[in-house]
PDB file of N, CA, C and O in Angstrom:
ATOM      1  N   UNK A   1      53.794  14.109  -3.913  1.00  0.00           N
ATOM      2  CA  UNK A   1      54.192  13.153  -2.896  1.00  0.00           C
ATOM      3  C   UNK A   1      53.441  13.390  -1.592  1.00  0.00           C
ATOM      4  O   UNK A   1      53.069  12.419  -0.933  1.00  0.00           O
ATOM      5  N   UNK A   2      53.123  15.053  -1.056  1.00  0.00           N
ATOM      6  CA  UNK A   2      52.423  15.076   0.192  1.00  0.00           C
ATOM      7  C   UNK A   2      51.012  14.298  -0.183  1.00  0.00           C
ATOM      8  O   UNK A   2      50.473  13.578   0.658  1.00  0.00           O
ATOM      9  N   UNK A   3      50.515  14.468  -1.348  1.00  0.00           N
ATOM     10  CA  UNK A   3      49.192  14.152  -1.888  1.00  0.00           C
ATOM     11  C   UNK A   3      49.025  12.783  -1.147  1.00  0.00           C
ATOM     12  O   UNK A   3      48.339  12.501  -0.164  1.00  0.00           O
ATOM     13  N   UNK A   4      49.722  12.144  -1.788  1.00  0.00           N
ATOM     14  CA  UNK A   4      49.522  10.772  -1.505  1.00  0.00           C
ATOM     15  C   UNK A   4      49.976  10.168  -0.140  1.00  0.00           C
ATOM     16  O   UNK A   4      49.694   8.976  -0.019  1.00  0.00           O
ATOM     17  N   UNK A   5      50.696  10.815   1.037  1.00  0.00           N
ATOM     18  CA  UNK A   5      50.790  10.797   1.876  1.00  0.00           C
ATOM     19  C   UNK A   5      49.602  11.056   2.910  1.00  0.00           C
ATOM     20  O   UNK A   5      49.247  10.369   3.867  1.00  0.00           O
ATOM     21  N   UNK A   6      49.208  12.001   2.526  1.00  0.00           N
ATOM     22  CA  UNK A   6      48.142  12.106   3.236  1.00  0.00           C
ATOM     23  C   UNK A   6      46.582  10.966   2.642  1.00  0.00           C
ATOM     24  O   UNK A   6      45.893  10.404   3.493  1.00  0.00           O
ATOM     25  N   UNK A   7      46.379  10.867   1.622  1.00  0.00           N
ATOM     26  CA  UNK A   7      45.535  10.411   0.937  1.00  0.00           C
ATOM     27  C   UNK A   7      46.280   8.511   2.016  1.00  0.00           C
ATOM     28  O   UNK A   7      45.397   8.009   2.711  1.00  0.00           O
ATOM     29  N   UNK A   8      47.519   7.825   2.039  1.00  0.00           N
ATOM     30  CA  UNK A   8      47.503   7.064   2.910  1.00  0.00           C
ATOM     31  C   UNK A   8      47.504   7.165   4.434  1.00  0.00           C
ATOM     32  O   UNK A   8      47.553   6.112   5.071  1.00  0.00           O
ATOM     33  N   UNK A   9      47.458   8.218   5.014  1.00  0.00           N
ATOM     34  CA  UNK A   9      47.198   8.518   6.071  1.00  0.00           C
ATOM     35  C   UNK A   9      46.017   8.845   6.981  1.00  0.00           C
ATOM     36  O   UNK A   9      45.912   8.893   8.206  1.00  0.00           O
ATOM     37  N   UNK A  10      44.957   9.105   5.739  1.00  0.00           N
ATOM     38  CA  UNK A  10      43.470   9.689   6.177  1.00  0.00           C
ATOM     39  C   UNK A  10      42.734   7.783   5.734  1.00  0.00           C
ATOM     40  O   UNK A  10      41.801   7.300   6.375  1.00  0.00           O
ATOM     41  N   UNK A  11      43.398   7.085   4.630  1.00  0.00           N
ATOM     42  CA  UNK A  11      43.085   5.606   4.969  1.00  0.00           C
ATOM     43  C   UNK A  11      43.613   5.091   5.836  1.00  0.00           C
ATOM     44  O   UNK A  11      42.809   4.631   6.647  1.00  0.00           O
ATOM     45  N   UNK A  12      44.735   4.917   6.102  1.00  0.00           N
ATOM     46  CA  UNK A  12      44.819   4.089   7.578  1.00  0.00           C
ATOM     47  C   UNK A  12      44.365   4.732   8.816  1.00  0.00           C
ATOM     48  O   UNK A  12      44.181   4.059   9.831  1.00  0.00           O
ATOM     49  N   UNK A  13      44.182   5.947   8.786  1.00  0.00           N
ATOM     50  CA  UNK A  13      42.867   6.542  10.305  1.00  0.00           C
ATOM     51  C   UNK A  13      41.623   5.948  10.040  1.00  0.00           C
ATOM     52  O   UNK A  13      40.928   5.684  11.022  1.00  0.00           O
ATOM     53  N   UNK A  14      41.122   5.637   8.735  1.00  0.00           N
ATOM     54  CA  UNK A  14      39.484   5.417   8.493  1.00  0.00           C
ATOM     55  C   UNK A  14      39.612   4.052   8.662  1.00  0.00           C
ATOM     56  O   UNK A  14      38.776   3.518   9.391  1.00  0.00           O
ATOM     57  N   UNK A  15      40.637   3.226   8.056  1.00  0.00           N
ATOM     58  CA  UNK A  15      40.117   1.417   8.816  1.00  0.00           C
ATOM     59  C   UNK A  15      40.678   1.158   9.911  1.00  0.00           C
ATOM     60  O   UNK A  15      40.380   0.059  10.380  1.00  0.00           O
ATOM     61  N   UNK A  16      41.742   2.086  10.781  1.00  0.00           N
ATOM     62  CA  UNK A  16      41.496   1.787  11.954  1.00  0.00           C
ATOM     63  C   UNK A  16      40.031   2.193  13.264  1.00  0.00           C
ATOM     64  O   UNK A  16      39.934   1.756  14.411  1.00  0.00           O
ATOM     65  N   UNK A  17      38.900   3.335  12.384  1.00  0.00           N
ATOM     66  CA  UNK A  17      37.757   3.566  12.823  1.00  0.00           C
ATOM     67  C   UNK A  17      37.161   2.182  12.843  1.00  0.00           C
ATOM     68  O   UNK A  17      36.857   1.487  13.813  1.00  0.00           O
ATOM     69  N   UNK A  18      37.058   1.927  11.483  1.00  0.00           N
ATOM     70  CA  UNK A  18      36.397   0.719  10.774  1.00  0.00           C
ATOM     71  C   UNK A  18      36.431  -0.551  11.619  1.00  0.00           C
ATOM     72  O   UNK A  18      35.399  -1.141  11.939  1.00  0.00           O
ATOM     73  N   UNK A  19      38.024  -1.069  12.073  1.00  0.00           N
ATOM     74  CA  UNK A  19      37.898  -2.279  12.693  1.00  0.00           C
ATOM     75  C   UNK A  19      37.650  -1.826  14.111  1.00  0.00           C
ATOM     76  O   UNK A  19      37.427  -2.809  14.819  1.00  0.00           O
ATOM     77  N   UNK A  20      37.610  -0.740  14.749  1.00  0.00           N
ATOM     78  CA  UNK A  20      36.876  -0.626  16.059  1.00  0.00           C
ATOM     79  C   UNK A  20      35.402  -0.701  15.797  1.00  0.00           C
ATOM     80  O   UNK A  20      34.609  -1.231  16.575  1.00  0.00           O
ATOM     81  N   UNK A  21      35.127  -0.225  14.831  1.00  0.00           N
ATOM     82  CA  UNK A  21      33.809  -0.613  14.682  1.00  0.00           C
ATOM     83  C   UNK A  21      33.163  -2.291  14.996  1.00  0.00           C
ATOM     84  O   UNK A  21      32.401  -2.886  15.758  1.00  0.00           O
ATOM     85  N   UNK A  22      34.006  -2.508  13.902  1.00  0.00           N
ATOM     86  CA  UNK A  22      33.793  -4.379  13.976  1.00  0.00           C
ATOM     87  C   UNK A  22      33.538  -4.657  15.416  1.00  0.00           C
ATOM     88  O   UNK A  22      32.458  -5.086  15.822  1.00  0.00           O
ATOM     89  N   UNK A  23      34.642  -4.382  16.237  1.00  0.00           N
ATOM     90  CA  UNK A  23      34.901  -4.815  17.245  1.00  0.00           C
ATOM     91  C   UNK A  23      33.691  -4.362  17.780  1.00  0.00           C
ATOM     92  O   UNK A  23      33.160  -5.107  18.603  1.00  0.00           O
ATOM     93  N   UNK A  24      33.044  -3.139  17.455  1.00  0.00           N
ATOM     94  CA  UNK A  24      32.149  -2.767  18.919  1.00  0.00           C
ATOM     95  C   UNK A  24      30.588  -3.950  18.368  1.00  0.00           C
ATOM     96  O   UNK A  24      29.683  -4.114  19.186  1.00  0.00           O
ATOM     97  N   UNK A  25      30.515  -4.620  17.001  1.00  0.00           N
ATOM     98  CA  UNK A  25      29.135  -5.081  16.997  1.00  0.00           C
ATOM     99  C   UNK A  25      28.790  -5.654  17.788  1.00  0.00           C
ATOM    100  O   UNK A  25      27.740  -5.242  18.280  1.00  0.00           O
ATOM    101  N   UNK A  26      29.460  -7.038  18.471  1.00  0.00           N
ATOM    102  CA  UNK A  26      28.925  -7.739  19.147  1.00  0.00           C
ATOM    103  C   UNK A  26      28.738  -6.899  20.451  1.00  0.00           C
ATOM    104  O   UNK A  26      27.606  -6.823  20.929  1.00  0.00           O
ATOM    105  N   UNK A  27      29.193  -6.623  20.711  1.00  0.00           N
ATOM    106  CA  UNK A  27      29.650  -5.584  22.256  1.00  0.00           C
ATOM    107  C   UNK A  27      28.122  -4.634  22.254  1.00  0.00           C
ATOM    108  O   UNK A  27      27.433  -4.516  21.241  1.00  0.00           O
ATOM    109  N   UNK A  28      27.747  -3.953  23.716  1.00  0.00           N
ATOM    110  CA  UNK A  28      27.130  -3.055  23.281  1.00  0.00           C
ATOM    111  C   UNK A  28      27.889  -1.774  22.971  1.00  0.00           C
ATOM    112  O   UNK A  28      28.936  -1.290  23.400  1.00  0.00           O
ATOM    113  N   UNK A  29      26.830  -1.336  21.919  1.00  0.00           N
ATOM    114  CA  UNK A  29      27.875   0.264  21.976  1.00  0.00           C
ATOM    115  C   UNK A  29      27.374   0.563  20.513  1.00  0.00           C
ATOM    116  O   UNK A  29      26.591  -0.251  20.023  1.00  0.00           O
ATOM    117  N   UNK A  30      27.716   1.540  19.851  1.00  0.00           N
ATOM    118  CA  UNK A  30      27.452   1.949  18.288  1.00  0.00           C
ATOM    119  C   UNK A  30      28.520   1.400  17.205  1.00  0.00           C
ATOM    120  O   UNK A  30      29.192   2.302  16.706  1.00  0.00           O
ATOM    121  N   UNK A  31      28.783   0.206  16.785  1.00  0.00           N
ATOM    122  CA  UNK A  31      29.442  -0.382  16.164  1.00  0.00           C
ATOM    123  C   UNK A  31      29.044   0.078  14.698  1.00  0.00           C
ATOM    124  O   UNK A  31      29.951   0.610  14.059  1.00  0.00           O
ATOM    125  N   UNK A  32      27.505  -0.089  13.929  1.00  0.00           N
ATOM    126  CA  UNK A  32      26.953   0.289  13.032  1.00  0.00           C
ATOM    127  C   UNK A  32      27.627   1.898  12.993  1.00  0.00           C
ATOM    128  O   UNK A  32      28.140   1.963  11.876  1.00  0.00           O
ATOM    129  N   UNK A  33      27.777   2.767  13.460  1.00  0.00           N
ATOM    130  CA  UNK A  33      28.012   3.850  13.459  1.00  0.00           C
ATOM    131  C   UNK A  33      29.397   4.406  13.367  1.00  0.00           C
ATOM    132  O   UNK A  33      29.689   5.240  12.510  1.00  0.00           O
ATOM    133  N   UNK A  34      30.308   3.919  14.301  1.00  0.00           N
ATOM    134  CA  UNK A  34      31.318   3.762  14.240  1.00  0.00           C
ATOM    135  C   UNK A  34      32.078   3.481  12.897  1.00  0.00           C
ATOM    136  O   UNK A  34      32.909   4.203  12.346  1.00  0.00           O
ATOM    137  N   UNK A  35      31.613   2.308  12.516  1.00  0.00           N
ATOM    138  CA  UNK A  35      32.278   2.232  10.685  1.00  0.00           C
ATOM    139  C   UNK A  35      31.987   2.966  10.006  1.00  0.00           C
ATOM    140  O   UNK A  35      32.855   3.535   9.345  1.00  0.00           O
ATOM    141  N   UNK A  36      30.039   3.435   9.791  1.00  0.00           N
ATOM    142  CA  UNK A  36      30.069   4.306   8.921  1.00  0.00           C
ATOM    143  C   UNK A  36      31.346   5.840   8.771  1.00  0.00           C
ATOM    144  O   UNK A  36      31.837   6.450   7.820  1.00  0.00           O
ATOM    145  N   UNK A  37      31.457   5.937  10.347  1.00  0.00           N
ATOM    146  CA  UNK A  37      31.918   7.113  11.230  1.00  0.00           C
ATOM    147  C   UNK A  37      33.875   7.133   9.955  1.00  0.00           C
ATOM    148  O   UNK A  37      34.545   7.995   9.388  1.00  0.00           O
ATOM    149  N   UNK A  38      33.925   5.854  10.116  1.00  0.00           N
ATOM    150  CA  UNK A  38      35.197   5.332   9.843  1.00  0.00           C
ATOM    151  C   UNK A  38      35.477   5.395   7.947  1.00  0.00           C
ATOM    152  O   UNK A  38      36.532   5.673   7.375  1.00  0.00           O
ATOM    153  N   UNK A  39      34.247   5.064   7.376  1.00  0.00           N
ATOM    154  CA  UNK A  39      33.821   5.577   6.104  1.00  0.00           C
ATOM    155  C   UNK A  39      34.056   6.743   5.447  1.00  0.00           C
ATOM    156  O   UNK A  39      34.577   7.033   4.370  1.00  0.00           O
ATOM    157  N   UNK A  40      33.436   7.484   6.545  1.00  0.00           N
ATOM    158  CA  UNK A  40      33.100   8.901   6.507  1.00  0.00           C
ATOM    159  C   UNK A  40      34.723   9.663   6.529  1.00  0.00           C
ATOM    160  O   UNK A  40      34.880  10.703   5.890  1.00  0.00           O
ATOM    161  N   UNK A  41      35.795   9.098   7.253  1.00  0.00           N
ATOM    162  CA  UNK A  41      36.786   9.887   7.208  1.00  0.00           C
ATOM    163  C   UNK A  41      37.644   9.377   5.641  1.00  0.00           C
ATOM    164  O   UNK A  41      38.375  10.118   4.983  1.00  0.00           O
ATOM    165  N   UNK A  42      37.283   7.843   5.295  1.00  0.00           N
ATOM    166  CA  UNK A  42      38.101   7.365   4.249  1.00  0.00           C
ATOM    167  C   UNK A  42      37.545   8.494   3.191  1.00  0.00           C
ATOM    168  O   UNK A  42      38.198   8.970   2.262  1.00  0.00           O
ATOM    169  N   UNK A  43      36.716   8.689   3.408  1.00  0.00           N
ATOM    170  CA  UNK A  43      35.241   9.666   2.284  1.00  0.00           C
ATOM    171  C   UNK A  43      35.901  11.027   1.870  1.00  0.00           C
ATOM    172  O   UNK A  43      35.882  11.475   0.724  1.00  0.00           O
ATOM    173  N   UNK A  44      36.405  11.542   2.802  1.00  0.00           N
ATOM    174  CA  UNK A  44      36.914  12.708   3.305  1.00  0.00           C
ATOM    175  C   UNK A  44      38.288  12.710   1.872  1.00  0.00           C
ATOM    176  O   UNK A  44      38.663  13.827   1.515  1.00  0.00           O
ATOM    177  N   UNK A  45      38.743  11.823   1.370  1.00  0.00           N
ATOM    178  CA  UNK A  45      39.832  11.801   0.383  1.00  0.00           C
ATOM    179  C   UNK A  45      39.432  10.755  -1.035  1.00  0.00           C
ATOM    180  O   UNK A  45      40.016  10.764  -2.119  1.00  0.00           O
ATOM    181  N   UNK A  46      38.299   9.918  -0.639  1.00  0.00           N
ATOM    182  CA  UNK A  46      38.128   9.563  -1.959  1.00  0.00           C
ATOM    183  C   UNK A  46      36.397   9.312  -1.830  1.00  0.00           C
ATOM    184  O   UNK A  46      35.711   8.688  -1.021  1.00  0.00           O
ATOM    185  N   UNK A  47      36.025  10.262  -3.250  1.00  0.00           N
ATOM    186  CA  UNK A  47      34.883  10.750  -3.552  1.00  0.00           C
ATOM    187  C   UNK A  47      34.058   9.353  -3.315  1.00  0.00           C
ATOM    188  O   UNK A  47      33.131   9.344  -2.505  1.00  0.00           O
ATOM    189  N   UNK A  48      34.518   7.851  -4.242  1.00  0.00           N
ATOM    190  CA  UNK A  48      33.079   7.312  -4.324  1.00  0.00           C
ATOM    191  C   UNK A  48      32.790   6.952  -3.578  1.00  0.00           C
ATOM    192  O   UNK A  48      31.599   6.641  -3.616  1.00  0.00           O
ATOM    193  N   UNK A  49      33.653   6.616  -2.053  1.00  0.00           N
ATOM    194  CA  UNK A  49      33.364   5.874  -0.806  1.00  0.00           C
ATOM    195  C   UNK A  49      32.496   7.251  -0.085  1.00  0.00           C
ATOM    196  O   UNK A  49      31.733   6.897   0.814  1.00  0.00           O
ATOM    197  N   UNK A  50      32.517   8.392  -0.301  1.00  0.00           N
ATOM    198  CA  UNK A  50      31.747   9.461   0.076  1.00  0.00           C
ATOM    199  C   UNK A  50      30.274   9.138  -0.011  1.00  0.00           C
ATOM    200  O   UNK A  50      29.494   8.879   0.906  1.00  0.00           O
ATOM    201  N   UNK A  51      30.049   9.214  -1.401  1.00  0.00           N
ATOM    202  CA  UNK A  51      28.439   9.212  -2.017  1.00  0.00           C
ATOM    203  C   UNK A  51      28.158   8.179  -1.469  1.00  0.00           C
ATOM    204  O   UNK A  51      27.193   8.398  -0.737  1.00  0.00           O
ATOM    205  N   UNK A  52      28.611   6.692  -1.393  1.00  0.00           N
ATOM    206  CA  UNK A  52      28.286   5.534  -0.731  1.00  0.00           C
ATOM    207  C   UNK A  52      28.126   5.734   0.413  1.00  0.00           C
ATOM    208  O   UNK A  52      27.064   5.248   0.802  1.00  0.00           O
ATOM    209  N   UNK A  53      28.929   6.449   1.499  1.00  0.00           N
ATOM    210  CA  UNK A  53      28.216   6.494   3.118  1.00  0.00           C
ATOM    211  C   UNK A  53      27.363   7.620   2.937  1.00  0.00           C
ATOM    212  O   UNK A  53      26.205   7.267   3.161  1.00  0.00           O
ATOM    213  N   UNK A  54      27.431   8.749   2.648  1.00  0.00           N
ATOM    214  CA  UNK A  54      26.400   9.530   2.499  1.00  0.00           C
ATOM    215  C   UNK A  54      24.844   8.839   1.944  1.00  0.00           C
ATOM    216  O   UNK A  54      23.815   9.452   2.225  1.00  0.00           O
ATOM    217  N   UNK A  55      24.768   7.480   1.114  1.00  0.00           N
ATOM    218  CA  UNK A  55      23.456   6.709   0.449  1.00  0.00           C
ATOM    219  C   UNK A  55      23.321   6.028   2.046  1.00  0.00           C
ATOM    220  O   UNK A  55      22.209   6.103   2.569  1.00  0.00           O
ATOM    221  N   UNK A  56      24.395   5.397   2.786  1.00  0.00           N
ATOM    222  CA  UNK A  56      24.532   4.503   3.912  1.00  0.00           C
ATOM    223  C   UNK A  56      23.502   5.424   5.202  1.00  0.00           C
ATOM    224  O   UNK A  56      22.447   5.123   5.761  1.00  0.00           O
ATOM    225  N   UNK A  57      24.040   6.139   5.261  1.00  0.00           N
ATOM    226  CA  UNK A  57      23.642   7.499   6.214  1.00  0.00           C
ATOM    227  C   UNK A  57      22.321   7.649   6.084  1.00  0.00           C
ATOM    228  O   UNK A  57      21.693   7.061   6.964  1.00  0.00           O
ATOM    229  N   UNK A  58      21.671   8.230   5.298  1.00  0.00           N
ATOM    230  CA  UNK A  58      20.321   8.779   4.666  1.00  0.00           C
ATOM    231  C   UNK A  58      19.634   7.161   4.869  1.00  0.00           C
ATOM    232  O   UNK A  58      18.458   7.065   5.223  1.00  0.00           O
ATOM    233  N   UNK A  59      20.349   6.110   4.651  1.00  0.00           N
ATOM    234  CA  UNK A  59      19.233   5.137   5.305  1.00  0.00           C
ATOM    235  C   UNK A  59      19.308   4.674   6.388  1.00  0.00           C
ATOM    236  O   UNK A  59      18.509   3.744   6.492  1.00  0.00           O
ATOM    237  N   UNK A  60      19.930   4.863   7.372  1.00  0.00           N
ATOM    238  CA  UNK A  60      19.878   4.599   8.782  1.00  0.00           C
ATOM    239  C   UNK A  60      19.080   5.884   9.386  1.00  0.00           C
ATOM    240  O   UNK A  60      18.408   5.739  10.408  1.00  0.00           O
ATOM    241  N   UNK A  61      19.176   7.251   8.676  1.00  0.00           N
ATOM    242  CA  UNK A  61      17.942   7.889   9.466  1.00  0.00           C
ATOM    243  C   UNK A  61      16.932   7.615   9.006  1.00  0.00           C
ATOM    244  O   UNK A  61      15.863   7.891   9.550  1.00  0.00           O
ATOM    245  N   UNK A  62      17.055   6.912   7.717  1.00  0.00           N
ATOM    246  CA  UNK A  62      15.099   6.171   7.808  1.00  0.00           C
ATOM    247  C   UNK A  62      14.882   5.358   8.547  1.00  0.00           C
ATOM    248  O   UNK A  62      13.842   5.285   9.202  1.00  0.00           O
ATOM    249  N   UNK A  63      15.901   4.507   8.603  1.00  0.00           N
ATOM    250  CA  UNK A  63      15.115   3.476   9.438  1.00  0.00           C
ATOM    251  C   UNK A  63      15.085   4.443  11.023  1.00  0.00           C
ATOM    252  O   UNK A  63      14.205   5.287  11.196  1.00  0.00           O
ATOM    253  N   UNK A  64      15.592   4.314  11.524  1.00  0.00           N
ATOM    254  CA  UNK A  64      15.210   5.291  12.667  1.00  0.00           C
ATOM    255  C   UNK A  64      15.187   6.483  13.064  1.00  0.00           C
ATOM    256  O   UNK A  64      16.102   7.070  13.641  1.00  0.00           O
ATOM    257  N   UNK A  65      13.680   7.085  12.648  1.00  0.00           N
ATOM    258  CA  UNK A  65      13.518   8.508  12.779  1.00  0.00           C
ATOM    259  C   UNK A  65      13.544   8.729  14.220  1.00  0.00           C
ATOM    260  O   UNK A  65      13.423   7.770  14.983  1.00  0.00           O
ATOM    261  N   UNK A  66      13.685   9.849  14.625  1.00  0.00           N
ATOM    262  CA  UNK A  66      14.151  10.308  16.100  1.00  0.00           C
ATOM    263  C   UNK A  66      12.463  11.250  16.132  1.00  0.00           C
ATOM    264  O   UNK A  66      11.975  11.939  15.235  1.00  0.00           O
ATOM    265  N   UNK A  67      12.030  11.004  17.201  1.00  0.00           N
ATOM    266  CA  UNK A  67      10.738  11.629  17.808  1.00  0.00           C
ATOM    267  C   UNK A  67      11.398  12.622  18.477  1.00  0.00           C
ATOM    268  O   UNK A  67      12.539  12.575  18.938  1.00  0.00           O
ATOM    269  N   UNK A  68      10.255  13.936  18.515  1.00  0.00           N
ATOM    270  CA  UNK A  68      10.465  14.808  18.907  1.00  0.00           C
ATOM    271  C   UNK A  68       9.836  15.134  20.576  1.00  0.00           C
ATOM    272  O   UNK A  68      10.077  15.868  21.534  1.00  0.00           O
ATOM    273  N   UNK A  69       9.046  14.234  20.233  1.00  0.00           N
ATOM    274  CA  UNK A  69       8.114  14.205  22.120  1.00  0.00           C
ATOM    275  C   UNK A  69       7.636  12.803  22.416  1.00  0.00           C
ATOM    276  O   UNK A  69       6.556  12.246  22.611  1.00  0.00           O
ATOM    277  N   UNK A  70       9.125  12.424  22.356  1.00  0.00           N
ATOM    278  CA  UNK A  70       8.175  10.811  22.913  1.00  0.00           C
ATOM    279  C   UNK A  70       7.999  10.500  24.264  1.00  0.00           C
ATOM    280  O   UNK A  70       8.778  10.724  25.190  1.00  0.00           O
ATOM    281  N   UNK A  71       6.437   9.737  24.301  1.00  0.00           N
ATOM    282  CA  UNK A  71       6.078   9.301  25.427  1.00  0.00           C
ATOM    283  C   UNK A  71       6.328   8.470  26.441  1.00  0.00           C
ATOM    284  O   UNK A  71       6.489   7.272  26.204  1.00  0.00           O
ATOM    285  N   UNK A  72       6.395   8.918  27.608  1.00  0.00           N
ATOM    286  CA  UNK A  72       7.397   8.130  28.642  1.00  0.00           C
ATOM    287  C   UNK A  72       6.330   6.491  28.945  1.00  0.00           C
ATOM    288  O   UNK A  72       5.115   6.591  28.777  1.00  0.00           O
ATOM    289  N   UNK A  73       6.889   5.204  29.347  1.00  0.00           N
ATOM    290  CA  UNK A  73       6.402   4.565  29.456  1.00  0.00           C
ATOM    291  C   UNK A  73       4.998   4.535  30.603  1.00  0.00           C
ATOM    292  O   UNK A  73       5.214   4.805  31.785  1.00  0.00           O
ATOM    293  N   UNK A  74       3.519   4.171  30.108  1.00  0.00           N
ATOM    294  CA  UNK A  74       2.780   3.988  31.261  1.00  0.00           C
ATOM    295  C   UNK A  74       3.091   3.220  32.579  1.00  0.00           C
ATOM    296  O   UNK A  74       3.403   2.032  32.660  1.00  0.00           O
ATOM    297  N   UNK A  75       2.957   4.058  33.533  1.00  0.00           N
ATOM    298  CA  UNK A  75       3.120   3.209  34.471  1.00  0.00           C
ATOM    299  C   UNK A  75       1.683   2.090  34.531  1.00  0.00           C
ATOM    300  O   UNK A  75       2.040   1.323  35.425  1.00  0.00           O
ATOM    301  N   UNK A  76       0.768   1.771  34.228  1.00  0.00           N
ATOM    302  CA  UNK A  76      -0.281   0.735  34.534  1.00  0.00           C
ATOM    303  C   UNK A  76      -0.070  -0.314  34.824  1.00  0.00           C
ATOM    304  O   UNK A  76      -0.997  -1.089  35.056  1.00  0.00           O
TER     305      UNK A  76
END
């Protein structure tokens, strides 16, 4: 019985991440992130939504790799 208590408790924390997420797309702010963020805790109690943000994850750092010395804009 705790099982499943918690197992509904760690889901209703992860889609209440989730619909702040929603909320932040239009908005500025990390909305994309936020859900995954929100994923990531549903993940935390059931495996396949895991491997799925973990596949989600691994492609948002492709698409944007982070530079290690990037160059400040020319002033010209």
């Amino acid at each position: 019985m705790a099982n499943l208590l918690r197992k509904i408790f760690v889901l209703l924390i992860g889609l209440i991440v989730i619909v702040f997420g929603i909320i932040l797309l239009p908005l500025p702010g990390p909305g994309l992130v936020v859900i995954l963020a929100g994923l990531g805790i549903i993940g935390a109690e059931f495996p396949p939504v895991r491997r799925w943000t973990a596949r989600k994850w691994a492609e948002l750092r492709e698409k944007t790799p982070l530079r290690s010395n990037p160059r400040p804009p020319s002033s010209q």
